[in-house]
C-alpha positions in Angstrom: 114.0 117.5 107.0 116.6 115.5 109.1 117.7 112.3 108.0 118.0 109.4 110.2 121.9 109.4 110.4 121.5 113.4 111.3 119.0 112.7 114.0 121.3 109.6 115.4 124.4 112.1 115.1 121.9 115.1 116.9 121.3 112.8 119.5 124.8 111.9 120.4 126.1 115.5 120.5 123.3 117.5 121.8 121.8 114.9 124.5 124.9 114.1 126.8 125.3 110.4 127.9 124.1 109.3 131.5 125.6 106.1 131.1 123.1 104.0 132.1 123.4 101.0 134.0 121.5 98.2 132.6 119.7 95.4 134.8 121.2 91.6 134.4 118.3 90.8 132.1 118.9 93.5 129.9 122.9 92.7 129.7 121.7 89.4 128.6 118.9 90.5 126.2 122.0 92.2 124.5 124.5 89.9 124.5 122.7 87.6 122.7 121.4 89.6 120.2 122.5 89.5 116.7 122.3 93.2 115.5 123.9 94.8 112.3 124.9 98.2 111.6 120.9 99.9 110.3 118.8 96.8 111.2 115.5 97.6 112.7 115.3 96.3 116.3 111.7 96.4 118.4 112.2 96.7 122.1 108.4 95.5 123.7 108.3 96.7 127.1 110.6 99.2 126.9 111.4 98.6 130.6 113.1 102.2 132.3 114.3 103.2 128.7 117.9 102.3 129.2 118.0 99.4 126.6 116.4 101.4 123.6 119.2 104.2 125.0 121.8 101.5 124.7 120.7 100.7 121.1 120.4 103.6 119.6 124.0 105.1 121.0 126.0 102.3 120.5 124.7 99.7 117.9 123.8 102.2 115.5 120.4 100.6 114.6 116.9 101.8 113.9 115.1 101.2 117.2 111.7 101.2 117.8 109.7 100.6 120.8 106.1 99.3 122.7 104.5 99.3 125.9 100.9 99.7 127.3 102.2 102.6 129.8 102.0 105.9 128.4 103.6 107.7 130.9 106.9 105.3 130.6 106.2 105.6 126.2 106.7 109.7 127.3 109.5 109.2 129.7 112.0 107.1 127.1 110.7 109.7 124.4 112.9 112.0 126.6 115.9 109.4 126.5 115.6 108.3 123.4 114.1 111.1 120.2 115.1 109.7 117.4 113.6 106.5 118.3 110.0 105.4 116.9 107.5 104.7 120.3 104.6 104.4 120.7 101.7 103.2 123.1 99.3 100.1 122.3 97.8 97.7 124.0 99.0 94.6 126.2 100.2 92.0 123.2 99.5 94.1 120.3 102.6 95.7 118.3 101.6 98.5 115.6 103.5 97.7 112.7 103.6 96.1 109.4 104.4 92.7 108.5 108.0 91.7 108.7 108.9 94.8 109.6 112.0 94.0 111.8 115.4 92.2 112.0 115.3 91.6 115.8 112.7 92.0 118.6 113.6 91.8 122.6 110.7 90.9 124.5 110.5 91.3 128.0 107.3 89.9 129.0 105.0 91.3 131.2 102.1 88.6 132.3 103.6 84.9 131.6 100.0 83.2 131.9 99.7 80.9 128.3 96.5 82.5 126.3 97.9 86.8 126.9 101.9 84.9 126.2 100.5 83.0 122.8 99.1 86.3 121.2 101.9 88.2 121.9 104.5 86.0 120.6 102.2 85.8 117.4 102.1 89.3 117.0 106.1 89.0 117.2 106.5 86.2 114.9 103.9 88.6 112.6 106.4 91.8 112.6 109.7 89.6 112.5 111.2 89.4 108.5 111.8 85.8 108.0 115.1 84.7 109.4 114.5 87.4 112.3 115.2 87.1 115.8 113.7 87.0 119.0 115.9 87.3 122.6 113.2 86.8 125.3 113.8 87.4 128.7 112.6 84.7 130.9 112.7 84.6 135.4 114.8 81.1 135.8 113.4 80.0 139.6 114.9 77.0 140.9 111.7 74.6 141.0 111.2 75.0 144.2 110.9 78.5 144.6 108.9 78.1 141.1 106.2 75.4 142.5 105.4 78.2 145.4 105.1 81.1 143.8 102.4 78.7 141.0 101.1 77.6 144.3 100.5 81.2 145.3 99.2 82.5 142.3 96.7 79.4 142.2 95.4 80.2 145.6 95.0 84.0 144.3 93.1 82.5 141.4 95.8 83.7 139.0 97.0 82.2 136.0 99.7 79.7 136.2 102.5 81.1 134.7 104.3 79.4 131.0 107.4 77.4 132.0 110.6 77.1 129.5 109.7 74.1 128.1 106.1 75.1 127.5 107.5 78.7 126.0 109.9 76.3 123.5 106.8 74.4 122.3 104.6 77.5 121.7 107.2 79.2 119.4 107.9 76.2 117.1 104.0 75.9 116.9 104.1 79.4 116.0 107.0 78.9 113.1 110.4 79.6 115.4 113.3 77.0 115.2 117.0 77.2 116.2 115.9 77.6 120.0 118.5 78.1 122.9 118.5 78.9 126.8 121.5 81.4 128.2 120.8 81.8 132.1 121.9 85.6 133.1 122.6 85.4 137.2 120.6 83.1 139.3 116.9 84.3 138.6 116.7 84.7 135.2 118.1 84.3 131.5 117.3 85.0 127.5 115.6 82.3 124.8 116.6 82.8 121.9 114.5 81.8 118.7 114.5 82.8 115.0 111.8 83.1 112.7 111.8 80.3 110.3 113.1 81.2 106.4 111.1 79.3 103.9 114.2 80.6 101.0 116.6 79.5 103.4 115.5 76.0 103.8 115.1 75.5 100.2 118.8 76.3 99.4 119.6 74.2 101.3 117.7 71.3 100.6 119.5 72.5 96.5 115.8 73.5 95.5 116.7 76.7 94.2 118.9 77.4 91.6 
């Protein structure tokens, strides 16, 4: 039986690197993520792959990953084999409580209801004190006001704006919120799960 060091070294020596070039969102998403050596990081989306690549062959983390396309969860298998992925539904992430360190969330549908359940499921797998780098689009208002405009004539859902997507998470139990814009169109919030322990150390509640 491999371990998971063996399988991390496998994959670097047998699976020669492509060097993969990462979009501006995804440069972002990893920039501002906090990630130790062996933390367990959940990438929902998964996007073309190259970000869970990235991870797992230069942060030398556990990576996992999620998306409701099976044919891209088969693809990134191919990228990616030490890496635990798997298919599920739209919003809804298969694993245990607390389970990870960090999450990167690239939304798929930004309307408020399908947004709130996901971001519960990702508060639900986060351990307390965990992070979550969210990548957001960042239209000038304008540009924003049209395409709402479009999507309301199309009987779409209006999509969650910044400020809206800052109150949803602290209703949800995330604090220590910040905006980083990444090029013109888009750019990473960053949120942590609130720590309970934390809090009470430093409020000298705990000897």
């Amino acid at each position: 039986m491999i371990s998971k060091a063996g399988s991390r070294t496998y994959e670097r020596t047998q699976c020669p690197p492509r060097h993969p070039r990462l979009s501006p969102m995804e440069r972002c998403l990893l920039k501002w993520a906090v990630i130790d050596r062996d933390d367990r990081v959940l990438d929902v989306g998964l996007g073309n792959g190259l970000m869970a690549e990235y991870l797992l062959r230069n942060m030398e983390c556990e990576v996992c990953g999620v998306a409701d396309d099976m044919e891209l969860v088969r693809s990134t298998r191919g990228l990616v084999r030490s890496a635990d992925l798997v298919y599920a539904a739209a919003g809804d992430i298969p694993w245990r409580d607390q389970a990870f360190h960090t999450v990167l969330l690239r939304p798929s549908r930004m309307d408020g209801s399908a947004m709130e359940n996901q971001l519960r499921e990702v508060h639900r797998v986060l351990k307390e004190g965990g992070q979550l780098v969210m990548g957001m689009r960042n239209l000038p208002a304008p540009l924003q006001a049209a395409m709402d405009a479009m999507r309301e004539a199309e009987e779409e859902t209006e999509s969650v704006s910044r400020r809206q997507m800052k109150a949803m998470l602290s209703g949800l139990g995330f604090e220590q919120m910040s905006w980083h814009p990444c090029g013109i169109f888009s750019g990473a919030l960053v949120a942590w799960k609130r720590n309970p322990l934390a809090e009470r150390f430093q409020k000298g509640e705990c000897e």
